[in-house]
C-alpha positions in Angstrom: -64.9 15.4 -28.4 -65.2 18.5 -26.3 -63.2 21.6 -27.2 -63.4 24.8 -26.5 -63.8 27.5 -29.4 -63.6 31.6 -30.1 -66.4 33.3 -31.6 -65.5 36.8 -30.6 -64.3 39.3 -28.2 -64.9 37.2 -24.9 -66.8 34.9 -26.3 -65.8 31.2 -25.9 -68.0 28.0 -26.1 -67.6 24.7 -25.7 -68.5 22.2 -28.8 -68.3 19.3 -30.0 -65.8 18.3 -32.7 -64.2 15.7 -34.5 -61.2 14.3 -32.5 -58.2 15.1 -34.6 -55.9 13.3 -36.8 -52.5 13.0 -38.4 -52.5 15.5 -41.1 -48.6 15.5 -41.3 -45.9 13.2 -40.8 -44.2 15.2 -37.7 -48.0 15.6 -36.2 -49.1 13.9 -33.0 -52.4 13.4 -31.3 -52.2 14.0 -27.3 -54.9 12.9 -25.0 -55.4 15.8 -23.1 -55.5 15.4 -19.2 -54.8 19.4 -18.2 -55.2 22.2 -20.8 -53.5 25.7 -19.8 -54.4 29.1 -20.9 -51.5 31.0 -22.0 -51.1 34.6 -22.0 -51.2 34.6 -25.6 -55.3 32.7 -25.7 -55.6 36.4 -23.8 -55.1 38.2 -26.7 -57.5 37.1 -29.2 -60.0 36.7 -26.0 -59.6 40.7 -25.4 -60.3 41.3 -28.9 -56.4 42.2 -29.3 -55.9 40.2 -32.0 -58.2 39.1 -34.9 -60.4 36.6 -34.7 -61.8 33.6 -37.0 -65.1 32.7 -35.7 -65.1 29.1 -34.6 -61.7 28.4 -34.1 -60.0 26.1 -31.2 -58.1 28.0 -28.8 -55.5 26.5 -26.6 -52.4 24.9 -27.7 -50.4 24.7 -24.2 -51.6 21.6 -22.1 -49.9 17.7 -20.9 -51.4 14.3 -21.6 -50.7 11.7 -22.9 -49.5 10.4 -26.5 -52.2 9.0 -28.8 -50.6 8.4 -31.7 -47.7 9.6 -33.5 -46.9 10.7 -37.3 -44.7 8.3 -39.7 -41.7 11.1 -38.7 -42.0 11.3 -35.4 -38.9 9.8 -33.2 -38.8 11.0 -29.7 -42.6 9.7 -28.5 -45.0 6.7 -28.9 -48.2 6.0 -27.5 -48.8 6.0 -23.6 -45.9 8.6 -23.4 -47.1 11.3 -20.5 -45.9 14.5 -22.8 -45.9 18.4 -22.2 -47.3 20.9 -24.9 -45.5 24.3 -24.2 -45.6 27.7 -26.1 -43.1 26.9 -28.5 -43.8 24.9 -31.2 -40.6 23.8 -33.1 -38.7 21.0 -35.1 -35.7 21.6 -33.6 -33.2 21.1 -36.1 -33.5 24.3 -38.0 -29.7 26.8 -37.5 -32.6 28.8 -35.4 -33.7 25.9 -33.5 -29.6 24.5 -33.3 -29.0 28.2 -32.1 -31.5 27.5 -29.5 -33.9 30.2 -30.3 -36.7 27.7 -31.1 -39.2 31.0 -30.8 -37.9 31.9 -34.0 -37.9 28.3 -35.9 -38.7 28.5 -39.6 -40.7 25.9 -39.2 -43.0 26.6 -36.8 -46.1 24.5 -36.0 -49.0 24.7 -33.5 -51.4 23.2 -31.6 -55.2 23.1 -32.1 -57.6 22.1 -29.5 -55.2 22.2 -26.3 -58.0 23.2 -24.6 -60.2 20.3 -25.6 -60.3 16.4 -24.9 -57.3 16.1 -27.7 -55.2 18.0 -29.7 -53.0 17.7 -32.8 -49.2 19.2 -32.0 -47.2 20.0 -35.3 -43.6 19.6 -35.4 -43.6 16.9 -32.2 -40.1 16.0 -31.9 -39.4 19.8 -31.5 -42.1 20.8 -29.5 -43.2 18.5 -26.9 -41.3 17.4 -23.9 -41.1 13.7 -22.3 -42.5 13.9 -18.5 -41.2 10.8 -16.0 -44.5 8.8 -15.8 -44.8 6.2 -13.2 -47.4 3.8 -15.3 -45.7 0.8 -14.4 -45.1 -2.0 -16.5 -47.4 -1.5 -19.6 -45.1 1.9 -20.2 -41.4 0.9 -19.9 -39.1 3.0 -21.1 -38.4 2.8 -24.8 -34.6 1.7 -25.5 -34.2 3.3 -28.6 -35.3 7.3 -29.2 -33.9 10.0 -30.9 -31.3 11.8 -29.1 -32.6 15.0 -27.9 -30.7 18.5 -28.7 -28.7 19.5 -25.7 -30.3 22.2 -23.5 -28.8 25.7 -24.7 -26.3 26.6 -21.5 -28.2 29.0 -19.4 -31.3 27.3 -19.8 -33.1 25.7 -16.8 -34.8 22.5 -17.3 -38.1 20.9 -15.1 -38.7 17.3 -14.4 -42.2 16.9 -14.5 -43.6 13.6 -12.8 -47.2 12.0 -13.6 -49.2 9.5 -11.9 -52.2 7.6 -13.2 -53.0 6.4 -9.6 -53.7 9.5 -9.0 -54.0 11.6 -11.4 -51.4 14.2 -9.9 -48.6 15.8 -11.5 -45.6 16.9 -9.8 -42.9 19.1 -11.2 -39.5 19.5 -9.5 
C-alpha cells in the first residue's frame, strides 16, 4: 500500500508498505478514503519535534472498517468510521471524566495518511458515521453502548455515500 512517511524537516515521501494488521486485541484496520493533516503532523514537519526517519505520519482520517480486533465491540467491517485526534479506550476515570486527551491508555494511529491504517484503542477512539450503503450494511442490532457525550459537548453527524463518494457532516 501507499503511505506517506517523514524523513526530516519538510521532508515527506510517499512509499510503499505493508498494509497493516491486528497487533492488539482493541486494534482496527480502516480503509482509508480521506486522510487529514492535523496541526499536530505540523510539528514534526517543521522540525518542532523530533523525528524517526521513516516513520508514517497521519493518524486523523474516515474510511471504512477492515477488520476489527478480538476486543473490539462498537464496529465491524463495512462500518464508515471517523479517526479524530484523540485516541482513547474510553473507560478509564479520565476517559469516564470525559477528558479522553488525558486517557492512561492512549493509543494511536499509524498510516492515516496512507491507503490503511491501524487505530489502537477502537472502541474509544473512533466514531460511527450514518452510511447510506444500502442493504449489504444494515445496521447491527447488537453494539456496545457508547459513553454518553460529557454535557457541554457538541456532537456531528457525519453522513457517507458510496454512490458518490461524498461526505456530508451536519
Amino acid at each position: 500500500m501507499r503511505v506517506t512517511t517523514i524523513h526530516g524537516t519538510r521532508d515527506i515521501w510517499l512509499e510503499e508498505r505493508p498494509v497493516p494488521s491486528i497487533e492488539a486485541p482493541t486494534d482496527a484496520i480502516i480503509k482509508v478514503t480521506a486522510g487529514c493533516i492535523c496541526g499536530s503532523d505540523l510539528w514534526p514537519y517543521r522540525g518542532e519535534n523530533d523525528i524517526t526517519p521513516g516513520d508514517t505520519i497521519g493518524h486523523e482520517m474516515i474510511g471504512l472498517v477492515e477488520e476489527v480486533g478480538s476486543e473490539v465491540d462498537a464496529f465491524r467491517p463495512g462500518d464508515f468510521v471517523i479517526a479524530p485526534f484523540c485516541h482513547s479506550d474510553n473507560s478509564c476515570p479520565n476517559c469516564r471524566a470525559g477528558m479522553t486527551s488525558a486517557c492512561v491508555n492512549v493509543g494511536f494511529t499509524t498510516g492515516g495518511q496512507g491507503e490503511y491504517a491501524r487505530v489502537t484503542q477502537a472502541d474509544g477512539s473512533l466514531v460511527l458515521g450514518a452510511g447510506d450503503d444500502g442493504p449489504e450494511h444494515p445496521e447491527p442490532t447488537s453494539r456496545r453502548p457508547r459513553s454518553p457525550t460529557p454535557s457541554g459537548v457538541r456532537t456531528t453527524k457525519v453522513s457517507f455515500c458510496s454512490a458518490t463518494g461524498s461526505t456530508a457532516i451536519r
